[in-house]
Each structure stands twice: as C-alpha cells, then as structure tokens.
KOLDRENZA-706574 format. One record per residue: residue number from 1; residue in three letters; x, y, z of N, C-alpha, C in turn. Coordinates in Angstrom, 3 decimals. Atoms other than C-alpha are relative to their C-alpha. Example, Ala and Ser with C-alpha at 12.3 -4.5 7.8 and 13.67 -1.06 7.14 Angstrom:
BEGIN
+-----+-----+----------+----------+----------+----------+----------+----------+----------+----------+----------+
!   i !  aa !   n.east !  n.north !     n.up !  ca.east ! ca.north !    ca.up !   c.east !  c.north !     c.up !
+-----+-----+----------+----------+----------+----------+----------+----------+----------+----------+----------+
!   1 ! ALA !    0.890 !   -1.190 !    0.000 !   12.300 !   -4.500 !    7.800 !    0.900 !    1.200 !    0.000 !
!   2 ! SER !   -0.820 !   -1.190 !   -0.060 !   13.670 !   -1.060 !    7.140 !   -0.770 !    1.090 !    0.730 !
+-----+-----+----------+----------+----------+----------+----------+----------+----------+----------+----------+
//
This chain:
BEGIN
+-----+-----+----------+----------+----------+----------+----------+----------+----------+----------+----------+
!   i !  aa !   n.east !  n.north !     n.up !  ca.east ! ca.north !    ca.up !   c.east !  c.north !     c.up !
+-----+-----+----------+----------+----------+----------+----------+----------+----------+----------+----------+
!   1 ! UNK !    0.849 !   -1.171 !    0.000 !    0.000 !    0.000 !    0.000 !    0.898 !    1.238 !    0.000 !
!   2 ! UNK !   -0.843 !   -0.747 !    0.072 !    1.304 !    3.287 !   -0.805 !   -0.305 !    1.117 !    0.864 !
!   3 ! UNK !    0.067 !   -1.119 !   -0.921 !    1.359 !    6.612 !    1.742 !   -1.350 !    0.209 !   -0.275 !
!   4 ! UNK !    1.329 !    0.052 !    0.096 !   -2.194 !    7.630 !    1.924 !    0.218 !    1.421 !    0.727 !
!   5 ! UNK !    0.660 !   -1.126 !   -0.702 !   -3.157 !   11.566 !    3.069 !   -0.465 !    0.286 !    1.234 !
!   6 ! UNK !    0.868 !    0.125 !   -1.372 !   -4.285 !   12.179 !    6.515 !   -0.837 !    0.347 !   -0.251 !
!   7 ! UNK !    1.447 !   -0.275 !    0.316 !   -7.512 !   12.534 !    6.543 !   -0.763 !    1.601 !    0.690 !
!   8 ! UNK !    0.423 !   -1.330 !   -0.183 !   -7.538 !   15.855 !    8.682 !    1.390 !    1.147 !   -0.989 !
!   9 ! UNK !   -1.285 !   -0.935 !    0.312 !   -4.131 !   17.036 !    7.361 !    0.218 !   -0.204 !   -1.161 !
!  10 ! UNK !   -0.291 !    0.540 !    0.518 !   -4.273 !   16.339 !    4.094 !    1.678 !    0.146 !   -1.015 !
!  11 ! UNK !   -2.109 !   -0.556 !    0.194 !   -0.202 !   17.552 !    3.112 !    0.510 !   -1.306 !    0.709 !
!  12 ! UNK !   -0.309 !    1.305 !   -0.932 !    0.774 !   14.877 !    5.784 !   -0.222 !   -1.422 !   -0.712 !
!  13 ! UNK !    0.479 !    1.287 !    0.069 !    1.263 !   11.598 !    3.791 !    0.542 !   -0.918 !    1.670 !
!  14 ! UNK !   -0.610 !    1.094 !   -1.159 !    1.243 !    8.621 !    6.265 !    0.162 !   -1.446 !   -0.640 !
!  15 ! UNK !   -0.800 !    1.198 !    0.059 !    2.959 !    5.394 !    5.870 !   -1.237 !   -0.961 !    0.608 !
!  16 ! UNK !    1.444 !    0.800 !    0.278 !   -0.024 !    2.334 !    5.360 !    0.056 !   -0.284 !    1.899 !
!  17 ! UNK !    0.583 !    0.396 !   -1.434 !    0.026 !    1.314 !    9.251 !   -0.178 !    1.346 !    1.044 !
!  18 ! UNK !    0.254 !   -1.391 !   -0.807 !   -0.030 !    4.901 !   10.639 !   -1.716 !    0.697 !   -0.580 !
!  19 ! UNK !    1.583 !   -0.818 !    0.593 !   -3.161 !    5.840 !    8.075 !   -0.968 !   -1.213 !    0.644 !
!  20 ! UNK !    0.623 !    0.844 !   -0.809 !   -4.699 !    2.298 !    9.705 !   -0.300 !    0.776 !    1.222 !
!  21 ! UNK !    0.391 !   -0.884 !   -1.986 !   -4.180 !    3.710 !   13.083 !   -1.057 !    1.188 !   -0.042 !
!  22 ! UNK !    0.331 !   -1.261 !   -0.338 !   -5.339 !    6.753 !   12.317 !   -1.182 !   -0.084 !   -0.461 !
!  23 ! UNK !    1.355 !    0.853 !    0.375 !   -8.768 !    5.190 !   10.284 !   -0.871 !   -0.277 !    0.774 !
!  24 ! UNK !    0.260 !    1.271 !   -1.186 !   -9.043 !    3.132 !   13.023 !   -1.206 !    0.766 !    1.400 !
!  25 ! UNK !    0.401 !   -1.456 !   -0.833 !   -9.121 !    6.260 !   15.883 !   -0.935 !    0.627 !   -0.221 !
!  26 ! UNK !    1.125 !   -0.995 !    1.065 !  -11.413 !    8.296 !   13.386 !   -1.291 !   -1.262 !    0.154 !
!  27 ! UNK !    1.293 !    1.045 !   -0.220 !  -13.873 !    5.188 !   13.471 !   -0.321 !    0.007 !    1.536 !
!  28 ! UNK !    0.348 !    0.463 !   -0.982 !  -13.934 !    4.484 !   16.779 !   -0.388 !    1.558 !    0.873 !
!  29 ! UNK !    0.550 !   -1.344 !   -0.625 !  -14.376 !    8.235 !   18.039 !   -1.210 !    0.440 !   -0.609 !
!  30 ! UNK !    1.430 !   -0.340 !    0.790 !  -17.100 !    8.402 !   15.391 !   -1.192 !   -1.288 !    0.902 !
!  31 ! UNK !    1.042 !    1.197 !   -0.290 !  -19.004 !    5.280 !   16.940 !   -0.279 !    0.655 !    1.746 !
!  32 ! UNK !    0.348 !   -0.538 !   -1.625 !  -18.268 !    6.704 !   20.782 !   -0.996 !    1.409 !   -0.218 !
!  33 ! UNK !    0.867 !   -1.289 !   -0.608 !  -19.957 !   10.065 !   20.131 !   -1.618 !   -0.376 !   -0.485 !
!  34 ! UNK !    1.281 !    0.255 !    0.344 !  -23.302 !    8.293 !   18.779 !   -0.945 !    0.862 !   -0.190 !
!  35 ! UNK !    0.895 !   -1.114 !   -0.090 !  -24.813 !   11.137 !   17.202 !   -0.101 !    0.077 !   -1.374 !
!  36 ! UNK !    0.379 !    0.274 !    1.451 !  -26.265 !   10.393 !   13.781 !   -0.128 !    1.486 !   -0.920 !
!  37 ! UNK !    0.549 !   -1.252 !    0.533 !  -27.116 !   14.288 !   13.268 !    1.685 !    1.087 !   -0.258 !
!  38 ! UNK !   -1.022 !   -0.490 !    0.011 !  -23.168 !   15.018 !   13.982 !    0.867 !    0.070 !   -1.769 !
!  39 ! UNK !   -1.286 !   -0.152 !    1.214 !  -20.698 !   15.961 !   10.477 !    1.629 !    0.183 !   -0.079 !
!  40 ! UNK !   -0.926 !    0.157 !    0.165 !  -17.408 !   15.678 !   10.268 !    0.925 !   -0.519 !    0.864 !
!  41 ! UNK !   -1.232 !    1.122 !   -0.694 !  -14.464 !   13.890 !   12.630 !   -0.881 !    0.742 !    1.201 !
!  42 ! UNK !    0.303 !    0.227 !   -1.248 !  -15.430 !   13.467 !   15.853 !    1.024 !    1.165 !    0.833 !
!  43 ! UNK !   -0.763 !   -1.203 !   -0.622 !  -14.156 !   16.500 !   18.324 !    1.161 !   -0.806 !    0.841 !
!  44 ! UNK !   -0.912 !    0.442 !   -0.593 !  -12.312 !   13.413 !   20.528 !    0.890 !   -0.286 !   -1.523 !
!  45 ! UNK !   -0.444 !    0.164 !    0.724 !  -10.837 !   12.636 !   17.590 !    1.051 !    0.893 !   -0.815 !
!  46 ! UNK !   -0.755 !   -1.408 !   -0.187 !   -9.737 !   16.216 !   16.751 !    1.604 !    0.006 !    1.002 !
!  47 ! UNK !   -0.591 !   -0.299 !   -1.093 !   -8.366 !   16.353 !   19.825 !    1.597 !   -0.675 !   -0.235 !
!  48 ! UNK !   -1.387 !    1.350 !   -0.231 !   -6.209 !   13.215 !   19.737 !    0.906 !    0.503 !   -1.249 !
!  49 ! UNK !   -0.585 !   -0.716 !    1.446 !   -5.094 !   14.522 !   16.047 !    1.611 !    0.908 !    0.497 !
!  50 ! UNK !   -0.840 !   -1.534 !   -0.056 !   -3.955 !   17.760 !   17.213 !    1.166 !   -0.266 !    1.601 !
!  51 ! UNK !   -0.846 !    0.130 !   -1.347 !   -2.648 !   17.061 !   21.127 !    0.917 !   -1.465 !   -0.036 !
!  52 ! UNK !   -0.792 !    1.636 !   -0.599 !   -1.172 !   13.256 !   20.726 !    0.633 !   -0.323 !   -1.487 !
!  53 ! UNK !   -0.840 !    0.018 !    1.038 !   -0.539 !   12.555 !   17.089 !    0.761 !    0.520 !   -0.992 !
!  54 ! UNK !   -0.407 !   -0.944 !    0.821 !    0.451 !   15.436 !   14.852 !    1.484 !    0.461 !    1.281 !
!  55 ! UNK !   -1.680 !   -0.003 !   -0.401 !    3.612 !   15.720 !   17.735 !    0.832 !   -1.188 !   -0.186 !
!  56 ! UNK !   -0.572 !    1.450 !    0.475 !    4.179 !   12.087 !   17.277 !    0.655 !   -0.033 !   -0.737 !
!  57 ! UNK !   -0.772 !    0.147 !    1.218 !    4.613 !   12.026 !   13.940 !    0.961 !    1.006 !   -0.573 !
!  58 ! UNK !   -1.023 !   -0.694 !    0.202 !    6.714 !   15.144 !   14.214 !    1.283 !    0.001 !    0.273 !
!  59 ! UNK !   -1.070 !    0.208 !   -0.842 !    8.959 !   13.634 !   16.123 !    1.166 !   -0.927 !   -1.195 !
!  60 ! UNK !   -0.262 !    1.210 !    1.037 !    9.527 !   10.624 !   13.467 !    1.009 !   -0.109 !   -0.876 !
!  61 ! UNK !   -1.070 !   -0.140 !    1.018 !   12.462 !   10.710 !   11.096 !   -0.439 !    0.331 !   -1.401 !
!  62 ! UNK !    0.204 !    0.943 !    0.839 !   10.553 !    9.148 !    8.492 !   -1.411 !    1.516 !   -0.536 !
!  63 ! UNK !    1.146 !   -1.044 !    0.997 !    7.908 !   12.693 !    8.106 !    0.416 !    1.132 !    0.640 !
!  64 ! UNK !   -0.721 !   -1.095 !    0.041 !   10.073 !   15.147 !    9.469 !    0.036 !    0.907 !   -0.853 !
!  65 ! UNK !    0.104 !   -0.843 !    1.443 !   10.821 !   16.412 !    5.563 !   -1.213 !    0.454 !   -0.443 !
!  66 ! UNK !    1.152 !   -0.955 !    0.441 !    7.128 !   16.815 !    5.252 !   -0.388 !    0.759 !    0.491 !
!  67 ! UNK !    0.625 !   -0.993 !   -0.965 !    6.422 !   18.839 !    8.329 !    0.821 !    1.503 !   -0.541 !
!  68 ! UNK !   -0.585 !   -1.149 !    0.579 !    9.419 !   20.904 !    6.895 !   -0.538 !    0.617 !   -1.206 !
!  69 ! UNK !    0.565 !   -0.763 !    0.884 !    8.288 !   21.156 !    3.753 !   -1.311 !    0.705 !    0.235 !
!  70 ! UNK !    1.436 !   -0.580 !   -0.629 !    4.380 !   22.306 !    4.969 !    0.711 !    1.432 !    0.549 !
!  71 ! UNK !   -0.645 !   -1.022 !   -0.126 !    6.283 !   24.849 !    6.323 !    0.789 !    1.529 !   -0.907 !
!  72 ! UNK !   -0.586 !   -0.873 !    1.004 !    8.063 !   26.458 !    3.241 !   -0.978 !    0.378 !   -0.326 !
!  73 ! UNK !    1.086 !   -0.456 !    1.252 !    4.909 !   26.225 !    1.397 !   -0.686 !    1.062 !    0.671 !
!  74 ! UNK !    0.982 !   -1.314 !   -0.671 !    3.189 !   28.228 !    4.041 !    0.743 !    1.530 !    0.124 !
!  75 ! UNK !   -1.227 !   -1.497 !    0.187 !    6.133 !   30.878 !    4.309 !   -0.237 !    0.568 !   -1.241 !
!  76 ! UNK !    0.050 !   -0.684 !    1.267 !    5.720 !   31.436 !    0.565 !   -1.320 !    0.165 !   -0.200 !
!  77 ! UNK !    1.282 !   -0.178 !   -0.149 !    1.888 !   31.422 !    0.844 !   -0.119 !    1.391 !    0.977 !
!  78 ! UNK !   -0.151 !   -0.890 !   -1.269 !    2.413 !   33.919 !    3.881 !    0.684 !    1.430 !   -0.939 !
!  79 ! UNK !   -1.066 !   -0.625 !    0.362 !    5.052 !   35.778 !    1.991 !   -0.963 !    0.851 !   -1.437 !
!  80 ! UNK !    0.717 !   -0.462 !    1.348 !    2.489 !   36.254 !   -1.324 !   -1.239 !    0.931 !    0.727 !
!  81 ! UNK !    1.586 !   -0.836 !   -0.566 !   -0.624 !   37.335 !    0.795 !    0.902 !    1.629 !    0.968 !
!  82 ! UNK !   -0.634 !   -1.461 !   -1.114 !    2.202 !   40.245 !    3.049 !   -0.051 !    0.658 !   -1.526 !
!  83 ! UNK !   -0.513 !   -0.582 !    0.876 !    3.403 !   41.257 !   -0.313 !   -1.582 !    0.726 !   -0.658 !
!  84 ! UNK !    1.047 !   -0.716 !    0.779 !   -0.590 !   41.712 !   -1.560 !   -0.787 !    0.874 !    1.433 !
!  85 ! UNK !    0.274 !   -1.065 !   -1.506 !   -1.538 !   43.457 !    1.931 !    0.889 !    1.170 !   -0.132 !
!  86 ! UNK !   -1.450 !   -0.676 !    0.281 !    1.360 !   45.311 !    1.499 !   -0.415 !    1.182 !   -1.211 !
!  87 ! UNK !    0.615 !   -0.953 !    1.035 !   -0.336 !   46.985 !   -1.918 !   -1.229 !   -0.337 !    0.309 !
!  88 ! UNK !    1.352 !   -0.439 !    0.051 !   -3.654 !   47.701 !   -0.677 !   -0.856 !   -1.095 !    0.649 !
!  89 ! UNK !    0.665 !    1.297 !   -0.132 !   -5.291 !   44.084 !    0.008 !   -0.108 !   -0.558 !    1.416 !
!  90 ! UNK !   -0.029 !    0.610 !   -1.269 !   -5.824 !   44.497 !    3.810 !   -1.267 !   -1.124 !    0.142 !
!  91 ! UNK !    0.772 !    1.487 !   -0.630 !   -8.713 !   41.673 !    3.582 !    0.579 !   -0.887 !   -0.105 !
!  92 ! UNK !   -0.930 !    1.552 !    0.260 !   -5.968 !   38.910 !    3.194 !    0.465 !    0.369 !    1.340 !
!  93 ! UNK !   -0.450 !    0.097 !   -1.099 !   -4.900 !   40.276 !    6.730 !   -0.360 !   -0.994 !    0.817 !
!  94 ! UNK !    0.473 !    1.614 !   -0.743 !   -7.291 !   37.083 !    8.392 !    0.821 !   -0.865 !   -0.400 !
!  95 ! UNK !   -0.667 !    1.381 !    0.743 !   -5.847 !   34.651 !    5.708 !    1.424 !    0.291 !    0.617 !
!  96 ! UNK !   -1.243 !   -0.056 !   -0.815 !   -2.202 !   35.531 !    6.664 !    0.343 !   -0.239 !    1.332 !
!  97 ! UNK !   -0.002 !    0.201 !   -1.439 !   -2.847 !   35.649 !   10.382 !   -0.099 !   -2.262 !   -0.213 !
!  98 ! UNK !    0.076 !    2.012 !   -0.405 !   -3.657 !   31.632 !    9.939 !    0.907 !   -0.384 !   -0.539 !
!  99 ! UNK !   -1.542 !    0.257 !    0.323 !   -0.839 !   31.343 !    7.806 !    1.402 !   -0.132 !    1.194 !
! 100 ! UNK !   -1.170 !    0.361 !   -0.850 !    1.276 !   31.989 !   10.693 !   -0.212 !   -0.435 !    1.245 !
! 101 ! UNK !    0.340 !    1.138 !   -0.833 !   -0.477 !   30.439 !   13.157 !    0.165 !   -1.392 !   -0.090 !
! 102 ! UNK !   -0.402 !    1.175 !    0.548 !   -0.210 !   27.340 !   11.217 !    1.638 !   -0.054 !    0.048 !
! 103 ! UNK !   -1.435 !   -0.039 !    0.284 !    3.441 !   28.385 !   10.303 !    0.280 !   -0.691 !    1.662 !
! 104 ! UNK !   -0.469 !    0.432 !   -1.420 !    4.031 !   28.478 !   14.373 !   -0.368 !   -1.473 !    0.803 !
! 105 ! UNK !    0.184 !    1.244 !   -0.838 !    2.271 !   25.502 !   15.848 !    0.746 !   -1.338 !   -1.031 !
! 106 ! UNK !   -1.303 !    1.131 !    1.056 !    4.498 !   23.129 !   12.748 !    1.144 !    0.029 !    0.490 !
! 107 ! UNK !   -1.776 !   -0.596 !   -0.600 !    7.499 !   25.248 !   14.149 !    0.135 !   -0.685 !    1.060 !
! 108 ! UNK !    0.058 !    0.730 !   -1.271 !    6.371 !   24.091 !   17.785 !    0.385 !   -1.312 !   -0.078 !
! 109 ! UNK !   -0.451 !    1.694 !    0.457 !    6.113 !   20.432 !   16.522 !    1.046 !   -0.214 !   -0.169 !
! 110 ! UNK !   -1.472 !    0.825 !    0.339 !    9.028 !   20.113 !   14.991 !    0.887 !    0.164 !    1.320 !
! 111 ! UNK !   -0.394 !    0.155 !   -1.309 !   10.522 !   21.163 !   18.567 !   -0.088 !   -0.438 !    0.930 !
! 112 ! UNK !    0.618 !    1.002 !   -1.429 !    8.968 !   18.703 !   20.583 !    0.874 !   -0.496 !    0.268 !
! 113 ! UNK !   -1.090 !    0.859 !   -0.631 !   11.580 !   16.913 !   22.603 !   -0.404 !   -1.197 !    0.158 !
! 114 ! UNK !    0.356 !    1.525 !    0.152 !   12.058 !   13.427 !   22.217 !   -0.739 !   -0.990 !    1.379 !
! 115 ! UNK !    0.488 !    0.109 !   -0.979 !   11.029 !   12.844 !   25.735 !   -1.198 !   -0.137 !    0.700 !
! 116 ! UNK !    1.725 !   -0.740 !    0.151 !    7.367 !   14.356 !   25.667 !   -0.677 !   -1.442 !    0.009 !
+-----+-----+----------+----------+----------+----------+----------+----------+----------+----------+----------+
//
C-alpha cells in the first residue's frame, strides 16, 4: 500500500500502518460520540489529532521532511498574501494571520523533545 493523506491534514502523507491507526481512531471516536445528526471527525478525535498525534509524527524521522516542507509552502503562501496586503489588500490580513499560526504551531512540533 502506498502513503495515503491524513484525513484531517491532508499535506501529511502517512505510511499504510499509521493511516490504519489513524482510520481506526477516526472510526472508533465516530461510533463513541453516537450522534447520527453530527458531520465531520469526531471532536475526541480532533483532539487526539492535534494534542497526541500530529507531535508524534513530528517527532519521526521518516515525516520530518514533510512537516518541513508544509512549512516552506506556508512561508511562501504567507510571503504572497504580506506582499498583496502590502499593496492595498488588507482583507488577506485574516488569511495571513492563519498562515502563521499554522506556520508556528508546525514550528512548535518540529521542537517537541524526544522525551514528551
């Protein structure tokens, strides 16, 4: 099986037994919140995403280069929306702000200590 997309992240390929796991998690947080009227990933599920696995796999050797790269792309995404703010285009000031919010909490990740 070949790398497969995360399913919240989709930049993030994962390696076939990490997109299992992570399938897996996404199912089973969808079955615990039993709420037929609910749409999209489950908020425990979120959670676990953002607080337990997205440092995990930052930690990893093996997706390191993609967390870096996610990073460039957003710098030059960041870098195109200052430059059109910059001439006139203060409604891209929101979009940029998440740009580097995103930029920073990737930055964080990749600094997680192996320890954590």
């Amino acid at each position: 099986m070949l790398c497969r997309p995360h399913p919240s992240h989709g930049w993030l390929h994962l390696q076939p037994a990490d997109w299992r796991k992570t399938l897996q998690r996404q199912i089973e947080a969808r079955d615990r919140l039993d709420d037929i009227n609910h749409s999209g990933p489950a908020p425990e599920f979120v959670d676990w995403v953002e607080d337990v696995q997205m440092p995990m796999l930052a930690r990893q050797p093996h997706y390191q280069q993609q967390f870096r790269d996610r990073i460039t792309e957003l710098e030059l995404k960041l870098a195109n929306l200052e430059h059109q703010i910059a001439g006139g285009r203060l409604d891209l000031e929101t979009a940029a702000g998440i740009h580097r919010r995103k930029i920073a909490w990737i930055t964080e990740l990749m600094q997680v200590p192996h320890g954590s």
